[in-house]
N, C-alpha and C positions, 0 to 999 in steps of 0.2 A: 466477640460478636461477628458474624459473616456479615461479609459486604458483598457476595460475587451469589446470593441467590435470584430465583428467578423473580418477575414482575405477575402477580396474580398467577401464579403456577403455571406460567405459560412458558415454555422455550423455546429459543431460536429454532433447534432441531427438530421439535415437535410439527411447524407449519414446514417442514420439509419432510413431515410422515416418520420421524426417525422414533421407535419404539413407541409408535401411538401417540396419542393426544389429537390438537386438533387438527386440521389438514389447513394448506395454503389457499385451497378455496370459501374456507368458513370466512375469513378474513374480508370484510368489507372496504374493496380495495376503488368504489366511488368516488371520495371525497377527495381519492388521492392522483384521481387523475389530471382535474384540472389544473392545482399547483405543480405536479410534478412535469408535467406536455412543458407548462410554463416557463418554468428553472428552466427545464432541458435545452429548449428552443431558445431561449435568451440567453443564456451561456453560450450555447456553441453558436448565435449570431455574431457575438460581440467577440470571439475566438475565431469564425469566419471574416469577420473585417479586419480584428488587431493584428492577426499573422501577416496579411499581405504588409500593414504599415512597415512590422517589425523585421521585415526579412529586409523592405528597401531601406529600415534605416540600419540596419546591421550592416549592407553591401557598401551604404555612404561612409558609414565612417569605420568601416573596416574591420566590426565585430565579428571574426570567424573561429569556429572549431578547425584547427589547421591538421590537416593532417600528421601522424608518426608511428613508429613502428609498434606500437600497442593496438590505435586504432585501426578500425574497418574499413574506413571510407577515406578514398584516394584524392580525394578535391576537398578545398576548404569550402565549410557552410556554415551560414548562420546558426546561433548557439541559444538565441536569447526565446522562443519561444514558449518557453514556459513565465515568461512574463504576464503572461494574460491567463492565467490560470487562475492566480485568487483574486484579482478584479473579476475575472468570470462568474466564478462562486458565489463574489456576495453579493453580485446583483441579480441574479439569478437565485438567492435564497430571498433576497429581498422581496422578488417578484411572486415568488413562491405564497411568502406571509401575505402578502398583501391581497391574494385571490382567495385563499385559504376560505372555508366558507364557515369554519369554528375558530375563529381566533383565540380560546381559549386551548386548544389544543397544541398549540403553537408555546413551548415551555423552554426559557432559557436561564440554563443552571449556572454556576457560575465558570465551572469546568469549562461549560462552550465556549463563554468568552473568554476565559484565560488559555483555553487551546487557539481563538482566534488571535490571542497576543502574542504566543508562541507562534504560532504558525506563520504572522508577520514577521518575526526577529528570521527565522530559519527564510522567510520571500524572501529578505533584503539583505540576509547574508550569503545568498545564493544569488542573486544577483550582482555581488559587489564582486563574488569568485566568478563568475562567468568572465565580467568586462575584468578587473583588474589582476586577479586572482589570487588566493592567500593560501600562507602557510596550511598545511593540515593541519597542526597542533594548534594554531588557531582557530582552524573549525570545529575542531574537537571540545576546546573550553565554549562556544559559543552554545554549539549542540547541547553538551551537557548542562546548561545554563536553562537556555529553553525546555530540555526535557524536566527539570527542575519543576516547572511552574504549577504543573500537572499535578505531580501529589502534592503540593503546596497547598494547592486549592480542596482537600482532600478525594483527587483522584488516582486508588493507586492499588497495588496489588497485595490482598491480605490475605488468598488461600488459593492456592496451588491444586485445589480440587484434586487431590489422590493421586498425582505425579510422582512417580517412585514412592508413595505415601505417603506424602507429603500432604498437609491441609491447612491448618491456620500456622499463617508465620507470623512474626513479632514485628510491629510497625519498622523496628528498626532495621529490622531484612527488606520488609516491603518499599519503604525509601528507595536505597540505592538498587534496587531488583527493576522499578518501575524506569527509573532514571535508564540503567541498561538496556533496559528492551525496548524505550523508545528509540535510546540513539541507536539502537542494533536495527529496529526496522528502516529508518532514517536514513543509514547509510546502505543498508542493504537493495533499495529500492534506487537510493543514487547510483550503487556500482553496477548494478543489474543493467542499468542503461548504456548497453554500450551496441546492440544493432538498432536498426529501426523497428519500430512497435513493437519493442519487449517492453519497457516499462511502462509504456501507453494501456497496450494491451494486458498486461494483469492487472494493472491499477483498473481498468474498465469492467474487468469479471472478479477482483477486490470488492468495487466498489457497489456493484451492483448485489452484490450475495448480501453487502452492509447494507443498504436497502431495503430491501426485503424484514432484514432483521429489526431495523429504528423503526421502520412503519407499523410493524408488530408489535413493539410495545410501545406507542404511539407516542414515538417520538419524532416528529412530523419538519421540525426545522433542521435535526440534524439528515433522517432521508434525505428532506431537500437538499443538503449540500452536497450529499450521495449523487443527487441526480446531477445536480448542477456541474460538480466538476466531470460526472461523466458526460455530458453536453458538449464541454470545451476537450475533453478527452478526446473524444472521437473524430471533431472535426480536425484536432492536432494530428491523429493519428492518419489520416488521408494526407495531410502534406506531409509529415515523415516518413510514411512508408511506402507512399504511392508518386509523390512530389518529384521534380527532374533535379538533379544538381545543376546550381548554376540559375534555376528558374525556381520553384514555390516549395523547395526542399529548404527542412529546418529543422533543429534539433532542438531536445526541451533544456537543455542543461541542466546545470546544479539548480538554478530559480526554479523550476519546473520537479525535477526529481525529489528534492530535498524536500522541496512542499509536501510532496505526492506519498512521502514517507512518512511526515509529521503528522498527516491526516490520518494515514492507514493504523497508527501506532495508535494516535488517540481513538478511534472507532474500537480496534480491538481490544484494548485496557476497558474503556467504555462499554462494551460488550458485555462485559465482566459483572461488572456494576450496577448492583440490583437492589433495589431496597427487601427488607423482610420480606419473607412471603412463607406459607404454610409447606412448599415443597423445594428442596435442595434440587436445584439442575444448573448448578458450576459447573459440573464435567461435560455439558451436552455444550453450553456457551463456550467453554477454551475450547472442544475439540475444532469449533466453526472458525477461531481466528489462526486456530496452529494447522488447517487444511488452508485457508487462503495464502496464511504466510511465510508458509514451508519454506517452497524454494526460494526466495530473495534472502529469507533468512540464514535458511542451512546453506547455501553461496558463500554469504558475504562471511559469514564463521568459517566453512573449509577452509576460506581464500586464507583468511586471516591468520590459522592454524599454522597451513601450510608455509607461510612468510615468516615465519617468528620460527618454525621449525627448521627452516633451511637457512636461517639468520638473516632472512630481510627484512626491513622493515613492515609493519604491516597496514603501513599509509604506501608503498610503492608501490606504484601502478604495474601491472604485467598484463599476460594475455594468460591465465588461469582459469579466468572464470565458467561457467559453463557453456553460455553462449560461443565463448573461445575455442571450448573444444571441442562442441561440434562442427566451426567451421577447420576447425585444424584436423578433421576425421574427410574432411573434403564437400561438408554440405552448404550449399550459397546461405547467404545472410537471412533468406526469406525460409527459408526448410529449415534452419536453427530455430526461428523464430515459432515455426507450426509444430517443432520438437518439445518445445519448451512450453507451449500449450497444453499438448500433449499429454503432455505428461502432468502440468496440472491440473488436468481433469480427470486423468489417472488416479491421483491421488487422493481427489477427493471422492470421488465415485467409490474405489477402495475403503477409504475411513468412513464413507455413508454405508457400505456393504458390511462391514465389522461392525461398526457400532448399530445395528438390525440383530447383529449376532450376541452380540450383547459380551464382544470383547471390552477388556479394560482400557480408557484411554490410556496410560501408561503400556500397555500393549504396542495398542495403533502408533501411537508416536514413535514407541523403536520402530516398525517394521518400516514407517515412513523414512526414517532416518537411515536404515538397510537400502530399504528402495532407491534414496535417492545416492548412497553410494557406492548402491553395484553401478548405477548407471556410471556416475565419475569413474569406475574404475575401467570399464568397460570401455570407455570413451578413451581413457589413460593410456590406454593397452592398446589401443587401431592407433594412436598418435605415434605410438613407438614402433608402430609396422609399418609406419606410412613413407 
C-alpha cells in the first residue's frame, strides 16, 4: 500500500503551475492571513527581545564562538542565539491556533508531536554542545535516537517514487532509510552553517516554499510553524549578518542549526505523506524537498566522502565545505553567501523547467548532482591556481 500519494489529487507542484492542475491563485489564501501576520510577528518579536538578553548574557559569562583556523570570523562572538528559536515557534504557533477562525482545521497528528519531542531532545542537545560541548559520536547516537521517533510514530519513507526505479520498499528498508535522511539533513544544515546568513538564509526560502505546500493541503498548524520559525529567522538573520562584532552580532550555533535541520527533515519526510487518493503524484512531492535540500545535503555527503577517502575522520572539521571554497577562490563572506543562493535558485528554477518538460525525476536528480559538482570542481580548480 502507498503512503507518499497526493491529498484529493492535489500536489504541491501543481499550485506552482508544474504540468497543469490548479494554480497558486485558486487557493483561498484569506483565512490564512491573519494567523500566519500573527505567528510571524510574535516569533520574530520575542526573537527581537531574546537576542539582545542572549548576546549580554553570553558576553557575562563568557559564552563565545572563539575564533581558529577552520573558522571565518576573527573575533570571538556569542554562539547561543539559536536558543530562541523554538520558544519562538511555539508561541507563535500557539498564537497562530488561537486567531485561526476554523479551529477545526487546526489537525495534530501524532507525528507533529513526536516531531515536537524530537525536536526538543535535538534544542537541548544542541544547546548543552554549544556551552559545554560533546563528543561527536555522542551526537551521533543522540541524533539517531531522535530521528528514530519519526518512523516509530508511523512516519516514514515507503516509495522511492521511480528513483533509479525504484518504488515501494519493504518497511524494513524504510526504517533505517528514514532514520538516515533525517540525521543527513540534520547535520547537513548544522555544517552548512559556517558564514553569516547561510543557514539562516536557506532555512528561510526552505521554509517558506514548505509553506505554501502545508497551507495547500490544509495543514494549517504545521504552515504555521513554517511561518513562525521564519519570523524568528529573519530577525536572527539581521544581527548575524548585518550585526557589529563585539556589539549585536551572534551566531545561531548547534541549538539553532540542529533544530533548523530536525524541522526541515520532518517537513520534507512529511511532504511525502499522503493519505489514499485517486492520483499518484509521489514524484512531483520528492522532487519539491530534493530541490530545497540539494545543497546542504550533497555538501554535507561530498564533505563526508571526501574525509573517509583521504582517511579523515568524517566528524573532523576542515575548511571543504562549499562556502569554504569560494571564499578560498577570494570572494568576501557576503559574495559566498549571494553564490550560494544563487545557485539555489538555480536549481530550482532548472528542476521547475525539466519537470514542464516532462523529464524524469531520476533524470533531474543526476543532472542536479552534475550541476552541483562541476561547480566544486571548478571551485577546486581556481583554489589550486590561487
Amino acid at each position: 500500500m502507498r503512503t507518499m500519494t497526493s491529498m484529493d489529487g492535489i500536489t504541491a507542484w501543481h499550485f506552482f503551475s508544474l504540468r497543469g492542475g490548479i494554480n497558486i491563485e485558486q487557493v483561498d489564501w484569506n483565512n490564512a492571513i491573519v494567523p500566519f501576520v500573527c505567528a510571524f510577528f510574535m516569533a520574530a518579536i520575542i526573537t527581537l527581545v531574546g537576542l539582545p538578553l542572549v548576546i549580554k548574557a553570553c558576553k557575562y559569562y563568557g559564552f563565545y564562538d572563539l575564533p581558529d583556523g577552520r573558522k571565518v570570523h576573527a573575533t570571538p562572538v556569542p554562539r547561543l542565539g539559536g536558543m530562541v528559536f523554538m520558544p519562538a515557534a511555539i508561541i507563535g504557533v500557539c498564537v497562530a491556533i488561537y486567531v485561526v477562525e476554523d479551529s477545526t482545521r487546526v489537525n495534530v497528528s501524532i507525528s507533529t508531536l513526536m516531531m515536537a519531542v524530537g525536536g526538543l531532545i535535538i534544542y537541548v542537545i544542541g544547546i548543552l554542545d554549544d556551552r559545554f560541548g560533546m563528543k561527536a559520536s555522542h551526537k551521533f547516537i543522540i541524533q539517531a535516537l531522535s530521528a528514530l521517533i519519526l518512523p516509530l510514530c508511523g512516519l516514514l519513507i515507503t516509495d522511492l517514487n521511480g528513483i533509479f526505479g525504484l518504488r515501494e520498499i519493504p518497511i524494513w528498508i524504510g526504517y533505517p532509510l528514514t532514520v538516515l535522511i533525517i540525521m543527513t539533513v540534520v547535520n547537513a544544515m548544522n555544517l552548512i552553517d559556517g558564514i553569516d546568513g547561510l543557514a539562516s538564509g536557506l532555512s528561510i526560502l526552505i521554509l517558506s516554499a514548505y509553506t505554501v505546500v502545508f497551507y495547500i493541503y490544509d495543514h494549517v498548524l504545521i504552515a504555521s510553524l513554517c511561518v513562525s520559525i521564519i519570523g524568528a529567522l529573519v530577525v536572527f538573520f539581521c544581527f548575524n549578518f548585518f550585526g557589529r562584532q563585539g556589539h549585536s552580532k551572534i551566531f545561531m550555533g548547534d541549538a539553532g542549526s540542529l533544530f533548523l535541520g530536525y524541522v526541515c527533515a520532518y517537513l520534507s519526510i512529511k511532504s511525502l505523506f499522503r493519505p489514499i487518493a485517486p492520483v499518484d503524484c509521489g514524484e512531483e512531492q520528492m522532487l519539491i524537498s530534493v530541490s530545497l535540500l540539494l545543497i546542504p545535503v550533497l555538501d554535507v555527503v561530498r564533505v563526508a566522502i571526501q574525509r573517509w577517502v583521504t582517511g579523515h575522520g568524517i566528524f573532523e572539521p576542515d575548511k571543504t565545505h562549499i562556502h569554504h571554497l569560494l571564499m578560498a577562490v577570494g570572494l568576501s563572506m557576503h559574495a559566498a553567501l549571494y553564490s550560494i543562493l544563487a545557485l539555489f535558485f538555480m536549481i530550482c528554477g532548472i528542476n521547475y523547467a525539466l519537470w514542464q518538460a516532462h523529464f524524469p525525476l531520476t533524470m533531474i536528480l543526476l543532472l542536479d548532482v552534475g550541476i552541483y559538482l562541476f561547480v566544486v570542481m571548478v571551485l577546486l580548480r581556481m583554489r589550486e591556481h590561487e
